[in-house]
C-alpha positions in Angstrom: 153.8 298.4 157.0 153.3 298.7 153.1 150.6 300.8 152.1 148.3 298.9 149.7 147.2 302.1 147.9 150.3 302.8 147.2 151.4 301.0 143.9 155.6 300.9 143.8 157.8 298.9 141.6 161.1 299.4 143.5 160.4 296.8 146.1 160.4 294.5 143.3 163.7 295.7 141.4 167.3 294.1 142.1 168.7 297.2 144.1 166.4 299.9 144.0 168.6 302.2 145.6 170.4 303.0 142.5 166.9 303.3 140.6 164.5 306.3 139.4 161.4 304.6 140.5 157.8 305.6 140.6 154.4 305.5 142.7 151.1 305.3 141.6 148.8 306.8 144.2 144.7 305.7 143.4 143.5 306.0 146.8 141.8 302.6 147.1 143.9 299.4 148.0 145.7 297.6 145.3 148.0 294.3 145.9 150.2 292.5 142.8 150.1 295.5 140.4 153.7 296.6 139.1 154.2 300.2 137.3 155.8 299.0 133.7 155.8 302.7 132.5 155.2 306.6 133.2 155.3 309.1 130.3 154.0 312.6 131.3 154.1 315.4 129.1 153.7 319.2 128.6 153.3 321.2 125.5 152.7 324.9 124.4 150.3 323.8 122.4 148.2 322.0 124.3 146.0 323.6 127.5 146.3 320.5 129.4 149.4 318.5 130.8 148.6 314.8 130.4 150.2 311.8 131.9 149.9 307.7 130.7 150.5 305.1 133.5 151.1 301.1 132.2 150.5 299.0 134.9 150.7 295.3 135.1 148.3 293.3 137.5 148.9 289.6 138.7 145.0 289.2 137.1 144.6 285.7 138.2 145.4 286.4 141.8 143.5 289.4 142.9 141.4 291.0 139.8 141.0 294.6 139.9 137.7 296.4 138.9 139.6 298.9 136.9 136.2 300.8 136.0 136.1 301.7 139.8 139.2 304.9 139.2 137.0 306.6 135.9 137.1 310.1 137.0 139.1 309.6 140.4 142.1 311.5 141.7 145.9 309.6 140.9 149.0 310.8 142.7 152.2 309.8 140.5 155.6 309.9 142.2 158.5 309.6 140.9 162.1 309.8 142.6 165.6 309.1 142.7 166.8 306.7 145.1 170.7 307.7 145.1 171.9 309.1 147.8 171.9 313.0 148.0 169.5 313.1 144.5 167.2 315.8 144.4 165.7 314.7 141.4 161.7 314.5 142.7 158.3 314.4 141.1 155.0 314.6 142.4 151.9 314.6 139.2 148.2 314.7 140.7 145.7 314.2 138.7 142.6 312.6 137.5 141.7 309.3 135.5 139.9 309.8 132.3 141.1 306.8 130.3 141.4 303.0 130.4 142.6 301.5 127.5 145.1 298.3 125.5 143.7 296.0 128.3 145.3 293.4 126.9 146.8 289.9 128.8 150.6 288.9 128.7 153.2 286.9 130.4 156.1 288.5 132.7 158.2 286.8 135.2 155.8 286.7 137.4 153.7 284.5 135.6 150.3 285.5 133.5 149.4 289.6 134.1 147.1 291.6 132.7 148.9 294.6 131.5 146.6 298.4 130.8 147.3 302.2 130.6 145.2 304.8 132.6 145.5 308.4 130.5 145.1 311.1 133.0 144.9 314.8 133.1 144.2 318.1 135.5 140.9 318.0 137.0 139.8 321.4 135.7 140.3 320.3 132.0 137.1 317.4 132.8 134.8 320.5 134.2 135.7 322.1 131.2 134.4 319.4 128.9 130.9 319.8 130.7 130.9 323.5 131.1 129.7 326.0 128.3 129.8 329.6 128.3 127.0 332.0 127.1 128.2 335.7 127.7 128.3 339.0 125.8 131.3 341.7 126.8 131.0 345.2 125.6 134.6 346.5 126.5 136.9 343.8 128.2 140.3 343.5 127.9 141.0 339.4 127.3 142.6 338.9 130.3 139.3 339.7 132.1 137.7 337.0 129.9 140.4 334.8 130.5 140.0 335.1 134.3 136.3 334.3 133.8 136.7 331.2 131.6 139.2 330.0 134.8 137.2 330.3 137.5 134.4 328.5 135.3 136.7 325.6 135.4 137.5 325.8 139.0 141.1 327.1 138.6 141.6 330.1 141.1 145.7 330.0 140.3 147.2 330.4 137.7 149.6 332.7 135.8 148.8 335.1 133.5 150.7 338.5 131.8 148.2 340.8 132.1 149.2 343.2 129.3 146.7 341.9 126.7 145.5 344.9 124.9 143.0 347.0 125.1 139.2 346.1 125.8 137.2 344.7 122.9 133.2 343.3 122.2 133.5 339.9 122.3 130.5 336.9 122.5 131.0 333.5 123.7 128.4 331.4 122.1 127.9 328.7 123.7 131.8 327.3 124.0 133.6 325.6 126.1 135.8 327.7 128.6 139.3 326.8 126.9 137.9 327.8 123.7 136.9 331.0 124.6 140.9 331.3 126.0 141.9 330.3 123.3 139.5 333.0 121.1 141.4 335.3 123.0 144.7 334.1 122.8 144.4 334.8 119.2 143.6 338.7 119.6 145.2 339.9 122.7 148.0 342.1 122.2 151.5 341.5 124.3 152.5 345.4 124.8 149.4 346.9 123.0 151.0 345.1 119.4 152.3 341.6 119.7 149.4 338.7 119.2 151.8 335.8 120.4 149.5 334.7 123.3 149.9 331.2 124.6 147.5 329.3 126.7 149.4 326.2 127.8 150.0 324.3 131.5 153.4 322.8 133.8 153.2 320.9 136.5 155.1 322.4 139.5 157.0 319.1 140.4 157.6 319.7 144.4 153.7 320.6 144.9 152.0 318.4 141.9 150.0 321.2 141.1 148.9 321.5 137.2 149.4 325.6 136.7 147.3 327.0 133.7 149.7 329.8 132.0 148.3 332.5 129.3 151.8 333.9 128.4 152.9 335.9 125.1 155.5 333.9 123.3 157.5 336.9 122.8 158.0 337.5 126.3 159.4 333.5 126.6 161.5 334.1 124.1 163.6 337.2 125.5 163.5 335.8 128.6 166.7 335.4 130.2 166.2 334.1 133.7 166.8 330.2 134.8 168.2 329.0 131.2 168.9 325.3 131.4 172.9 324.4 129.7 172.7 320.9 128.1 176.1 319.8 126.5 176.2 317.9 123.5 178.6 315.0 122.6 178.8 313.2 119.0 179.3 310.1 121.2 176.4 310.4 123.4 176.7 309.0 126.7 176.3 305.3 128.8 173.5 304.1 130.9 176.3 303.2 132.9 178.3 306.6 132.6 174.7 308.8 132.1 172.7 307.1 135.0 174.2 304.9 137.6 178.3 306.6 138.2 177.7 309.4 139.7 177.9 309.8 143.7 175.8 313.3 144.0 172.8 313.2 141.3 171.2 316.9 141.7 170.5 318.2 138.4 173.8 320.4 138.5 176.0 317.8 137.6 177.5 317.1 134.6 176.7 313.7 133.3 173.2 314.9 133.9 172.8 317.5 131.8 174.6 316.0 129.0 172.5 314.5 126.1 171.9 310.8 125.3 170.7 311.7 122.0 170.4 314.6 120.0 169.0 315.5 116.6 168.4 318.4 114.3 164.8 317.6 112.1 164.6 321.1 110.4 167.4 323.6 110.5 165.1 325.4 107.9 161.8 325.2 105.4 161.9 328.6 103.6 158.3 327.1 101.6 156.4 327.0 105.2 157.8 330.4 105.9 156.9 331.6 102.8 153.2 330.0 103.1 152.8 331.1 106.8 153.8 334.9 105.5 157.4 335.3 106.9 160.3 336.0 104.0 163.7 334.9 103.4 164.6 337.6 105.3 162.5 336.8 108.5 160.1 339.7 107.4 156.5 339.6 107.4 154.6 339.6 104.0 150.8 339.5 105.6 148.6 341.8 105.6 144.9 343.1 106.7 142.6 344.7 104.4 140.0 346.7 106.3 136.8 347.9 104.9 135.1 351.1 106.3 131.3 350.9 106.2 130.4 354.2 106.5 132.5 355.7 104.1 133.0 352.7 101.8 136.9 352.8 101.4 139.1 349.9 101.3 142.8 350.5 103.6 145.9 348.0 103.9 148.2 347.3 106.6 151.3 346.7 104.9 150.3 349.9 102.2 151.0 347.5 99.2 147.4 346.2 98.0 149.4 344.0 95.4 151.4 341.7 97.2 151.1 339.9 100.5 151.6 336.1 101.4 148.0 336.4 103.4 145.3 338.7 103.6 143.3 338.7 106.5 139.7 340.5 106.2 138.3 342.8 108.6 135.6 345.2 108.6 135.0 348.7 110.7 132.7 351.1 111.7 135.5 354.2 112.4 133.1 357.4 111.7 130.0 355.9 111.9 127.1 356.2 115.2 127.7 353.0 116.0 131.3 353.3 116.7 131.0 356.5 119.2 129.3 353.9 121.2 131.7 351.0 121.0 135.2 350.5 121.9 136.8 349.2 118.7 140.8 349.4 119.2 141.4 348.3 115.4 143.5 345.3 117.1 143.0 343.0 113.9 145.9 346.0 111.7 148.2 343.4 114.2 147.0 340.1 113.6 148.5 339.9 110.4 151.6 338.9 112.3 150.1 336.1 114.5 149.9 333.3 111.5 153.7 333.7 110.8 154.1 333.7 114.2 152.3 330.5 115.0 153.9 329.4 112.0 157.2 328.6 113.7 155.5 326.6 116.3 154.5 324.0 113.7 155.5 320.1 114.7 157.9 319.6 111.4 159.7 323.0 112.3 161.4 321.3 115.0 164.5 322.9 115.0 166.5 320.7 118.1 165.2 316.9 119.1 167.1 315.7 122.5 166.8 313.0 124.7 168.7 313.9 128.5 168.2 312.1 131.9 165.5 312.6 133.4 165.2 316.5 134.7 162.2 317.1 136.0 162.9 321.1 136.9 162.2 321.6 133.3 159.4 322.7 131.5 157.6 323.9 128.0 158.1 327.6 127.6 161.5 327.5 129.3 165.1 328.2 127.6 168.0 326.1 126.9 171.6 326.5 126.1 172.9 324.0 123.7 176.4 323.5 123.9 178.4 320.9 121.6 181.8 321.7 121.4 184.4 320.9 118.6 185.8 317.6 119.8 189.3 318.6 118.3 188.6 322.5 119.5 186.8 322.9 122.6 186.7 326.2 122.4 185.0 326.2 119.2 181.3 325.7 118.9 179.8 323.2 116.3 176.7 324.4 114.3 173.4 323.9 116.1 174.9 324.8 119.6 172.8 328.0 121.4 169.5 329.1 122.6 166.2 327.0 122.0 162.9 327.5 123.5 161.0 324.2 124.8 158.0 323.5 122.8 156.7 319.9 123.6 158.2 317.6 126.5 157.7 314.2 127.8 159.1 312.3 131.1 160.1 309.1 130.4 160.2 306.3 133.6 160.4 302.7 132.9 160.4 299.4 135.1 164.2 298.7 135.9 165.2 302.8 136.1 165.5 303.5 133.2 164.6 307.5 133.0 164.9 310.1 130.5 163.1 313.8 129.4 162.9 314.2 125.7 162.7 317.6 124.7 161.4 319.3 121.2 162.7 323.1 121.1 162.4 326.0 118.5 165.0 327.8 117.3 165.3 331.3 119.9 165.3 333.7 116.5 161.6 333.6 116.7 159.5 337.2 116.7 162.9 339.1 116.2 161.2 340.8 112.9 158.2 342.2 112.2 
């Protein structure tokens, strides 16, 4: 027996047992509706996973009060149908977003065709959650516990090596804003302010996992680095998606790239603006003023040059400090902007389009390897490590299914 809550596309495709097909979960019954489209999408610059579903409904038939899912749990599903694929997805969320209701014509006849946005549940109790506190000595990751369970999230994973304890005052602020407040002065090792406050979706559980990780620690990471080969011939729908007898993602013809691009190999200007040099050094700096004895003091030692200069005051010597905790944590945070720098959307330094993987996520490594076609042993320019910084899944009616992946160069935070 169907499930009528269960909206699925493959029953209407040719032969969906050579398909990626998906499921659209909304808990209420639902007859004549067809999933035209999933994209869902991670990013480490963004606190929230999100996911878009296009659905067409057969409007004239059975009309669907679409108002009825605002704020209500979705279940996405997505799978491959060949025999021994692994390739699964499970996305639960919640509905935030109806919107491009708009009527067409299909095969079937006249449809009403929309897209439901949705996103992790604890990302809505943020919007209506705000945060009054003082702190007098707490490290950030003991604020950034508290703005979590403020949103309901009780997992999540976090490198607790932050830096030292600090005053800090949320005033009146959503949670995520005071995460990210403190994503911008907690110190990876006591002196590297690369903190990242971003989310993946485990794809066997559908879980949306919150992650406040360094970007220095992604970056030297070595474990569970994902080889994509490049070809200056791409590859088929036919050879990419629909030849192959075992389809786990170890295979071959599904790690290699449909489409690959390179938008910015370089942009010394940016660099130079964000306060990194030709030589990947670091040309900010922090000029301090001491209000008890009056004296000005500079990071970098040379008051005359410097790409930035980031203000900061302190009370070192005075009553006021005995009492305090100040750790002097802004003499580092001169290195954060030309750190954040690199993560800028036209610094992209790899664009690629592969089948759909959904093992991978933001934050994670790849190895590019594109090969000399004449020299195989013999590496073309561009091949090596990148980091994943944005990433969408991409599932269409008919099984059609990639993951497009932005990545960063992995030379990032080398120099200070």
């Amino acid at each position: 027996m169907t499930e009528l809550s269960r909206v699925d596309y493959t029953a209407q495709s040719n032969d969906p047992r050579y398909l990626v097909s998906a499921s659209v979960d909304l808990g209420t019954p639902l007859a004549d509706v067809t999933v035209k489209e999933v994209v869902i999408g991670e990013s480490l610059l963004n606190p929230s996973a999100h996911a878009m579903v296009t659905l067409q409904s057969a409007m004239y038939f059975r009309p669907t009060n679409w108002n009825a899912f605002r704020c209500q749990p979705i279940s996405i599903n997505i799978k491959d149908n060949r025999l021994n694929s692994s390739r699964r997805m499970l996305v639960n969320q919640h509905v935030y977003r109806c919107e491009n209701r708009h009527f067409t014509v299909s095969n079937s006849g006249s449809v009403e065709e929309l897209t439901l946005h949705t996103i992790d549940e604890s990302i809505l109790k943020d919007a209506e959650t705000i945060m009054e506190k003082s702190w007098k000595c707490s490290t950030p990751s003991a604020v950034v516990k508290e703005a979590m369970d403020k949103m309901g999230v009780t997992e999540f994973t976090m490198n607790e090596s932050t830096g030292p304890g600090r005053p800090y005052v949320a005033e009146s602020i959503h949670p995520l804003q005071v995460i990210q407040q403190q994503a911008n002065v907690a110190l990876y090792n006591g002196n590297d302010p690369s903190f990242l406050h971003y989310m993946t979706i485990d794809s066997n559980s559908g879980i949306n996992v919150h992650k406040f990780l360094p970007l220095t620690q992604l970056m030297h990471d070595s474990n569970d680095v994902y080889d994509i080969y490049g070809s200056d011939v791409g590859i088929t729908g036919g050879r990419g998606f629909a030849d192959q007898s075992d389809y786990d993602e170890n295979q071959r013809a599904l790690r290699t790239a449909v489409t690959f691009n390179f938008p910015c190999d370089y942009d010394v200007l940016s660099d130079l603006l964000n306060g990194v040099n030709c030589n990947g050094m670091n040309m900010n700096d922090v000029r301090t003023f001491n209000l008890s004895s009056g004296s000005t003091s500079s990071v970098s030692g040379i008051m005359s040059q410097a790409a930035n200069i980031f203000k900061s005051l302190t009370m070192a010597g005075t009553a006021e400090q005995q009492n305090s905790c100040e750790t002097l944590v802004e003499k580092y945070l001169h290195t954060r902007q030309a750190r954040m720098g690199m993560l800028e959307r036209d610094k992209i330094a790899l664009r690629i389009t592969i089948p759909w993987t959904p093992s991978l996520h933001v934050g994670q490594q790849i190895n590019f390897h594109w090969q000399n076609r004449y020299k195989e042993d013999y590496p073309q320019y561009g091949s090596g490590r990148y980091l994943i910084l944005h990433m969408t899944h991409n599932i269409q009616y008919g099984g059609y299914a990639v993951t497009n992946l932005d990545c960063i160069a992995n030379t990032f935070g080398t120099r200070d």
